[in-house]
N, C-alpha and C positions, 0 to 999 in steps of 0.2 A: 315896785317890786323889790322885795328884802332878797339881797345878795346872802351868797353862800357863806358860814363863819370862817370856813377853809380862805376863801379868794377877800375875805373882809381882813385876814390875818395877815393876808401877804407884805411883809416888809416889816413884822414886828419880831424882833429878836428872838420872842419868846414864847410866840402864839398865845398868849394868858395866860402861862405856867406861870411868872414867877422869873424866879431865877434861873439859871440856865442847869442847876442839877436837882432841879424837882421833878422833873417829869422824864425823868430816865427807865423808870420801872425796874432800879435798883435798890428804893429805898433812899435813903440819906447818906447811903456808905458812901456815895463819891463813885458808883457805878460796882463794876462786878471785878471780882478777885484782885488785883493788886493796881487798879486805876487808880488813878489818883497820889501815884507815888512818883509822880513825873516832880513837877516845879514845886510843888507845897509841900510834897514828902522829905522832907531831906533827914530830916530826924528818926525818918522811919526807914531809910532805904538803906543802912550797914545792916539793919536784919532782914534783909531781903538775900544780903549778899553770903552771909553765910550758911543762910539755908541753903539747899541744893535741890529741894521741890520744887524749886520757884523757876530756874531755867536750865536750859539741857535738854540732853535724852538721857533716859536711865532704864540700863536694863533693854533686855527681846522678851519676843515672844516667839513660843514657838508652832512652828506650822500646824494645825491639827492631824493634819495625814501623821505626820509624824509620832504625836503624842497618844502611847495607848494608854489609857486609863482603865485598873481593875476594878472592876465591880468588884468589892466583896462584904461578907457577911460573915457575921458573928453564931455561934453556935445558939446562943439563948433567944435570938431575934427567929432562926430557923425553926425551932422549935416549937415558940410561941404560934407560928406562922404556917405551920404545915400546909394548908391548902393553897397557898400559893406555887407549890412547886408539885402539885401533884400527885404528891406523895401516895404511895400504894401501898399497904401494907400484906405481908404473906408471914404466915409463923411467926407471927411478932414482932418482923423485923419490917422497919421502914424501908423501902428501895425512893432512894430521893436523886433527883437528876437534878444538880443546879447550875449547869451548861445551860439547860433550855432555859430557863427562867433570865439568861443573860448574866450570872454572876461566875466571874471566875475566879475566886477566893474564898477560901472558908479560915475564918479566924476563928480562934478558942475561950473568947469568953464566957464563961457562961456555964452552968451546971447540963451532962446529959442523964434524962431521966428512964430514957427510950432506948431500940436499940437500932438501930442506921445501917442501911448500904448505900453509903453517899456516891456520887460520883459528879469529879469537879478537876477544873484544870490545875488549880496550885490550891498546896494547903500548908497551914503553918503544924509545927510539930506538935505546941499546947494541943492541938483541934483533934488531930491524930490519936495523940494517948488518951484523950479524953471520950472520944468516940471506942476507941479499941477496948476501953476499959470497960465501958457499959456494954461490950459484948458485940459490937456492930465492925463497920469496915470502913476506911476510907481509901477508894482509888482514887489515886492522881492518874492524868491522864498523863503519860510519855510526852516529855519537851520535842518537839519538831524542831528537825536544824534548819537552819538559814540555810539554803540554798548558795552554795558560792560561785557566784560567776567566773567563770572561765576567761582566763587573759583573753584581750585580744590577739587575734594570729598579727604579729609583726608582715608589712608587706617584706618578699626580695627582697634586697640589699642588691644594687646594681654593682656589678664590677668597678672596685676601685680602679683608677688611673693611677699609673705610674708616675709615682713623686718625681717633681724636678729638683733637681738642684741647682745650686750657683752654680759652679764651674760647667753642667750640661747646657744650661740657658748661655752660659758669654760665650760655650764655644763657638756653638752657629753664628754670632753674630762676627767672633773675626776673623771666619772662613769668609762671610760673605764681604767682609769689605778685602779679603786677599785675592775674590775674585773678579771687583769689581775693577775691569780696566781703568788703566788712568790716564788721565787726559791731561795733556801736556798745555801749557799757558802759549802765547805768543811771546 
């Protein structure tokens, strides 16, 4: 019965690799990203030290809830694009909704050839007179304020106590020893 090459290997340094950094499944580099700069590197580790890629933390991230991100669009991409947003036409003029479509920006690259009633959350001013010029409209939608929360209500404030002072604090105490009888020794 031929034994397994696993349990046949057991006790060989090297299972029939070779040497001990051939069969790393890194290559020849001496293993993956900066191995190998331990004992043999020494010529190589002062540029280890002035990178700063190399160790640390650098830099956050920030939470997504946090982070909005606008969608927005160019004028020449809307254009080429029409059927993506809908678009309706009446008297010539475009009625484009680019809320629905999830974009809330419209930037002004781009020549208009048509004539628009856009409606969008923010727009740059180029997009504006470029739109207005070829006879169309741009509504921005009214900025929404942040709601501001209202202080907490402060609890009571319980009745201050009447500060002591030194001289109130020693008085009691040499009343009490002028009332304490005294006892006379044998």
């Amino acid at each position: 019965m031929i034994r397994k090459k696993n349990s046949r290997l057991r006790g060989t340094h090297t299972h029939g690799w070779g040497a001990k950094k051939k069969h790393r499944g890194a290559g020849s580099r001496g293993g993956r990203g900066n191995a190998g700069s331990g004992k043999r590197g020494d010529c190589k580790k002062p540029s280890y030290w002035g990178d700063t890629r190399f160790a640390g933390k650098h830099g956050f991230k920030r939470p997504a809830k946090k982070v909005r991100k606008i969608q927005s669009i160019n004028l020449k991409i809307m254009e080429r694009n029409l059927r993506w947003f809908n678009a309706v036409e009446k008297n010539g003029v475009f009625e484009v909704d680019l809320s629905k479509a999830g974009i809330r920006k419209l930037l002004g690259t781009g020549k208009v050839t048509k004539k628009y009633n856009i409606k969008v959350e923010y727009a740059s001013k180029s997009a504006i007179e470029k739109v207005t010029k070829a006879g169309g409209n741009v509504t921005v939608k009214p900025k929404q304020e942040k709601k501001k929360q209202e202080p907490k209500k402060d609890k009571p404030k319980k009745e201050a106590k009447p500060e002591k002072t030194e001289n109130a604090e020693a008085e009691p105490k040499q009343a009490n020893k002028a009332e304490a009888p005294k006892q006379e020794g044998n």
